[in-house]
C-alpha atoms as an extended CHARMM CRD file, in Angstrom:
* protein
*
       106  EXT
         1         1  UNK       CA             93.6490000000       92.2750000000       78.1460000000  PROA      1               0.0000000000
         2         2  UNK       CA             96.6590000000       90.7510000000       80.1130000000  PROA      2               0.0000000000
         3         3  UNK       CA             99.2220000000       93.3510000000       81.2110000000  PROA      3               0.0000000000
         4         4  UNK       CA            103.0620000000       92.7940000000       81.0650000000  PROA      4               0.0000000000
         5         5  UNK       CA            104.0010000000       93.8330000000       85.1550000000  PROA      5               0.0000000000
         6         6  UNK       CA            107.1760000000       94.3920000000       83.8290000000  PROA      6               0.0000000000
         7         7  UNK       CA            106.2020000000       97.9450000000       82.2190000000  PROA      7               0.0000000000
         8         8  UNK       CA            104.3460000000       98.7460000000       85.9900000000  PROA      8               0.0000000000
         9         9  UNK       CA            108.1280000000       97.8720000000       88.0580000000  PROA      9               0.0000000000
        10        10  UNK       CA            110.6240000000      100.6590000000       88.2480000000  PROA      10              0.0000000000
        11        11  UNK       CA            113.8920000000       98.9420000000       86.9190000000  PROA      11              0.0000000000
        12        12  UNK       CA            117.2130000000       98.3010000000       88.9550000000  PROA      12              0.0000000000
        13        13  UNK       CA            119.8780000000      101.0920000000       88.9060000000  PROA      13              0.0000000000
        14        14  UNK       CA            122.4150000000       99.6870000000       86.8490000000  PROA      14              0.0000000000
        15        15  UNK       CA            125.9330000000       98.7670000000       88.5750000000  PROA      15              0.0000000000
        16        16  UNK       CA            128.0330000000      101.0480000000       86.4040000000  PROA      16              0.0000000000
        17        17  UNK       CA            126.7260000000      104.3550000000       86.1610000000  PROA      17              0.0000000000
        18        18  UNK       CA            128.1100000000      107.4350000000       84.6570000000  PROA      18              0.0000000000
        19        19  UNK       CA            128.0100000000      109.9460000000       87.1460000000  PROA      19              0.0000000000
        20        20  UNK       CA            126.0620000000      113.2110000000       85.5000000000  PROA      20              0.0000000000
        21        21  UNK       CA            126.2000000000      115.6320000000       88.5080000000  PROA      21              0.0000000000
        22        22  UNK       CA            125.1340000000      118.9740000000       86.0400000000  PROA      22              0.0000000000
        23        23  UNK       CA            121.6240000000      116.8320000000       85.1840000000  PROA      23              0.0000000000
        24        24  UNK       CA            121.0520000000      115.5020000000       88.1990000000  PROA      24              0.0000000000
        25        25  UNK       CA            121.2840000000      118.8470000000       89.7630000000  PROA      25              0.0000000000
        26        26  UNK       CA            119.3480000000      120.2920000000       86.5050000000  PROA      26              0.0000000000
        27        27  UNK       CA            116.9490000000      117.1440000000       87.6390000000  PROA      27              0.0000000000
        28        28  UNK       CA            115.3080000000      117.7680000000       90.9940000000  PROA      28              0.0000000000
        29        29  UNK       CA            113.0480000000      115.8600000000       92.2720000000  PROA      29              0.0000000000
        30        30  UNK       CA            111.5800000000      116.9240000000       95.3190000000  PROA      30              0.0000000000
        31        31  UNK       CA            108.0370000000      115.8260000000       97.2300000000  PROA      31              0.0000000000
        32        32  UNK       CA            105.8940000000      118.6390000000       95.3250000000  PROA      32              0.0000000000
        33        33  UNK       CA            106.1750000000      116.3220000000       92.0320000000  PROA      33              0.0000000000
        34        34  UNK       CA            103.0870000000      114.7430000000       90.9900000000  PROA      34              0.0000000000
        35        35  UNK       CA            103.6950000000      113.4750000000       87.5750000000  PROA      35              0.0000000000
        36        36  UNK       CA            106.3240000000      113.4700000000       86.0550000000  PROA      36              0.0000000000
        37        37  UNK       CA            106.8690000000      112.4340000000       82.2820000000  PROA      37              0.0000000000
        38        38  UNK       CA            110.1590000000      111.6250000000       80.6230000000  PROA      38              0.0000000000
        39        39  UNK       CA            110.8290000000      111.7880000000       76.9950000000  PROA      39              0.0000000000
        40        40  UNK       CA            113.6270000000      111.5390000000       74.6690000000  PROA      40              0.0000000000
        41        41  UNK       CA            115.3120000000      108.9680000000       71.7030000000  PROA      41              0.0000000000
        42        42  UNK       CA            116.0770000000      105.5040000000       73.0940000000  PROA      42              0.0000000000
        43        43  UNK       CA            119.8640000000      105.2080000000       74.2190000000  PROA      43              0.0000000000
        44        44  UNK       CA            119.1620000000      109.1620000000       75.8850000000  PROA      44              0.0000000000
        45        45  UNK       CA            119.7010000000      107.3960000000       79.5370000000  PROA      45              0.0000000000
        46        46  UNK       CA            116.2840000000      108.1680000000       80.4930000000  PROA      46              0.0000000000
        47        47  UNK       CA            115.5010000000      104.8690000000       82.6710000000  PROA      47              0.0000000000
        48        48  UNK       CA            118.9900000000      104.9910000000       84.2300000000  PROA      48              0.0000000000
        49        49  UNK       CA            118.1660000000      109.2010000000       85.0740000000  PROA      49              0.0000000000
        50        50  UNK       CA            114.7620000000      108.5200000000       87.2900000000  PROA      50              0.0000000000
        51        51  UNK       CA            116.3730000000      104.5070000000       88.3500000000  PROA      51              0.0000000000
        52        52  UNK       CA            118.9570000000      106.9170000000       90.0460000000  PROA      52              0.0000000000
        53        53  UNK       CA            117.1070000000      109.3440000000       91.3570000000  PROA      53              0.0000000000
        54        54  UNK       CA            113.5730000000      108.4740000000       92.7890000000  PROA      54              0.0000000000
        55        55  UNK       CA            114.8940000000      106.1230000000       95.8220000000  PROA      55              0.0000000000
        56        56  UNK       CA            116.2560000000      109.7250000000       96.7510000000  PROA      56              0.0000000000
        57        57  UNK       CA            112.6900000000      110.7180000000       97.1490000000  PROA      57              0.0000000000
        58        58  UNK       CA            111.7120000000      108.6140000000       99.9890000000  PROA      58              0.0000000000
        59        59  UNK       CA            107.9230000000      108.0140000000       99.0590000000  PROA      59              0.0000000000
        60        60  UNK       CA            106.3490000000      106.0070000000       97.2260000000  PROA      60              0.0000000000
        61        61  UNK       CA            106.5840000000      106.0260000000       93.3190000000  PROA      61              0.0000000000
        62        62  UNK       CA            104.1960000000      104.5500000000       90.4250000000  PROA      62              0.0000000000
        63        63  UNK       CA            105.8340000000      103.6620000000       87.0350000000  PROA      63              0.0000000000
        64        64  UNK       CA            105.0610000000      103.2490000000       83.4950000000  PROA      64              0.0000000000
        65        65  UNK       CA            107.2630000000      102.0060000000       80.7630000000  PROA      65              0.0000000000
        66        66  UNK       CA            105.4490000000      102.9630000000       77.1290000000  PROA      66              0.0000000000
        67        67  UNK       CA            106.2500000000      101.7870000000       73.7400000000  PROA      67              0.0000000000
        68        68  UNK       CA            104.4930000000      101.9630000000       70.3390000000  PROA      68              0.0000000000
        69        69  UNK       CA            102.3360000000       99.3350000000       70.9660000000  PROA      69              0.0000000000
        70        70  UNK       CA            100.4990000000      101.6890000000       74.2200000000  PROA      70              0.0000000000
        71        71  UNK       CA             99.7780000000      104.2660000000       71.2170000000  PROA      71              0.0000000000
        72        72  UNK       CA             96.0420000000      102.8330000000       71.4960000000  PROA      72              0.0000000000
        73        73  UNK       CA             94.0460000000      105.0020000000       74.5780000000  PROA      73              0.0000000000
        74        74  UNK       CA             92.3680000000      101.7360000000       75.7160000000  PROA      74              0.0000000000
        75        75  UNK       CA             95.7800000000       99.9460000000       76.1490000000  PROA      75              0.0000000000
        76        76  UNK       CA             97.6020000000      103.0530000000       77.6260000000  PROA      76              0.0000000000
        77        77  UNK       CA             94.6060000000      103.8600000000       79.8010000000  PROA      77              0.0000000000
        78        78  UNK       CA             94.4520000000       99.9750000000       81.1070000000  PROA      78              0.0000000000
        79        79  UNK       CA             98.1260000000      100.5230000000       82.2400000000  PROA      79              0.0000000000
        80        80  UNK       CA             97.7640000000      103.5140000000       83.4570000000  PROA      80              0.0000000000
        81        81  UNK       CA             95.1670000000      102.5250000000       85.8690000000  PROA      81              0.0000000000
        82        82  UNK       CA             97.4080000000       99.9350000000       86.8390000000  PROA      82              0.0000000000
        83        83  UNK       CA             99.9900000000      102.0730000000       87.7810000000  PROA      83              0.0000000000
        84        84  UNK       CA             97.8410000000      104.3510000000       90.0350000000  PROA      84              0.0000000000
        85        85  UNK       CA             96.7690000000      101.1960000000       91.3750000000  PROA      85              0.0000000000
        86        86  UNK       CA             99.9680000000       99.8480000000       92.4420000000  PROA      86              0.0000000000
        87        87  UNK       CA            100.3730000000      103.5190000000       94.1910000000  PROA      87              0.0000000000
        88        88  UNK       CA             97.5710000000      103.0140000000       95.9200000000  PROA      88              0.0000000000
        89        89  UNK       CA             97.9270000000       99.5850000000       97.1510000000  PROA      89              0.0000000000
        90        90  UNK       CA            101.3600000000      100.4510000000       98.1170000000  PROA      90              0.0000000000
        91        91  UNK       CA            100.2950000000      103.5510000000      100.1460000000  PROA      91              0.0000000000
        92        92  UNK       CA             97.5920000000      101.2740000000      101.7270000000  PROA      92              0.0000000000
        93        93  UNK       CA            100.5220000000       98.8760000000      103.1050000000  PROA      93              0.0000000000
        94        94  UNK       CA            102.5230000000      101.8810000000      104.7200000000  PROA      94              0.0000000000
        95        95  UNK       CA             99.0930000000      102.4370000000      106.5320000000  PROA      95              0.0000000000
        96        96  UNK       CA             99.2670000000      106.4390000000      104.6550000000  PROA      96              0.0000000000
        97        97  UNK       CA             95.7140000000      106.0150000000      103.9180000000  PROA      97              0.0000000000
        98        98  UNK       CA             93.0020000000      103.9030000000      105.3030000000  PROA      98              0.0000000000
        99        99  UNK       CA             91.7300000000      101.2250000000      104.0380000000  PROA      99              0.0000000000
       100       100  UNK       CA             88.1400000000      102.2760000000      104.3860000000  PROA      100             0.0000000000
       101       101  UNK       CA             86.8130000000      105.5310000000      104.6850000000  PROA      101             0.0000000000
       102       102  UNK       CA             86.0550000000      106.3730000000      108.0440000000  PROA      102             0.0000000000
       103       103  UNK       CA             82.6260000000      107.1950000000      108.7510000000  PROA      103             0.0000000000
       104       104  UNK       CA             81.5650000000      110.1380000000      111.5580000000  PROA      104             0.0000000000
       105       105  UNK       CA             77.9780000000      109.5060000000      112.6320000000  PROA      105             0.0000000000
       106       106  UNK       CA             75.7960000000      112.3330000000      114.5720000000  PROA      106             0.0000000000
């Protein structure tokens, strides 16, 4: 199965943005978030919400777009992997985690 990259990119912030100060404050993201899923009717400003906030979290971010067509577990779990993936790799680059596990000998 060949995977659109496009649903595994975090989109651009927009150049006009509404400012929403009440759910941005409502909408912390801090370093103790793991996961985080989003959900609400298309047109809700969900993409714009995280596209504005997760550069403030300073770390490194995987992302998942879904749509109806990621309803079947094999699909969704294909892109999910490639999502933690991408994490990973990226993590591996900033040197966070080795790239082999170091091994202590006696």
């Amino acid at each position: 199965m060949s995977l659109l990259q496009e649903k595994l990119k975090a989109p651009l912030l927009p150049l006009s943005v509404v400012a929403r100060p009440r759910l941005n404050d409502h909408f912390g993201l801090n370093e103790h978030v793991r996961l985080l899923m989003v959900q609400a009717p298309a047109g809700y400003g969900k993409t714009t919400l995280l596209a504005e906030r997760l550069p403030a979290l300073e770390q490194e971010t995987a992302w998942l777009s879904l749509d109806q067509r990621d309803n079947q577990p094999a699909r969704f779990l294909a892109y999910w992997q490639a999502a933690l993936n991408a994490l990973l790799d990226k993590k591996r680059r900033c040197h966070l985690w080795p790239k082999r596990p170091t091994v202590l000998s006696s």
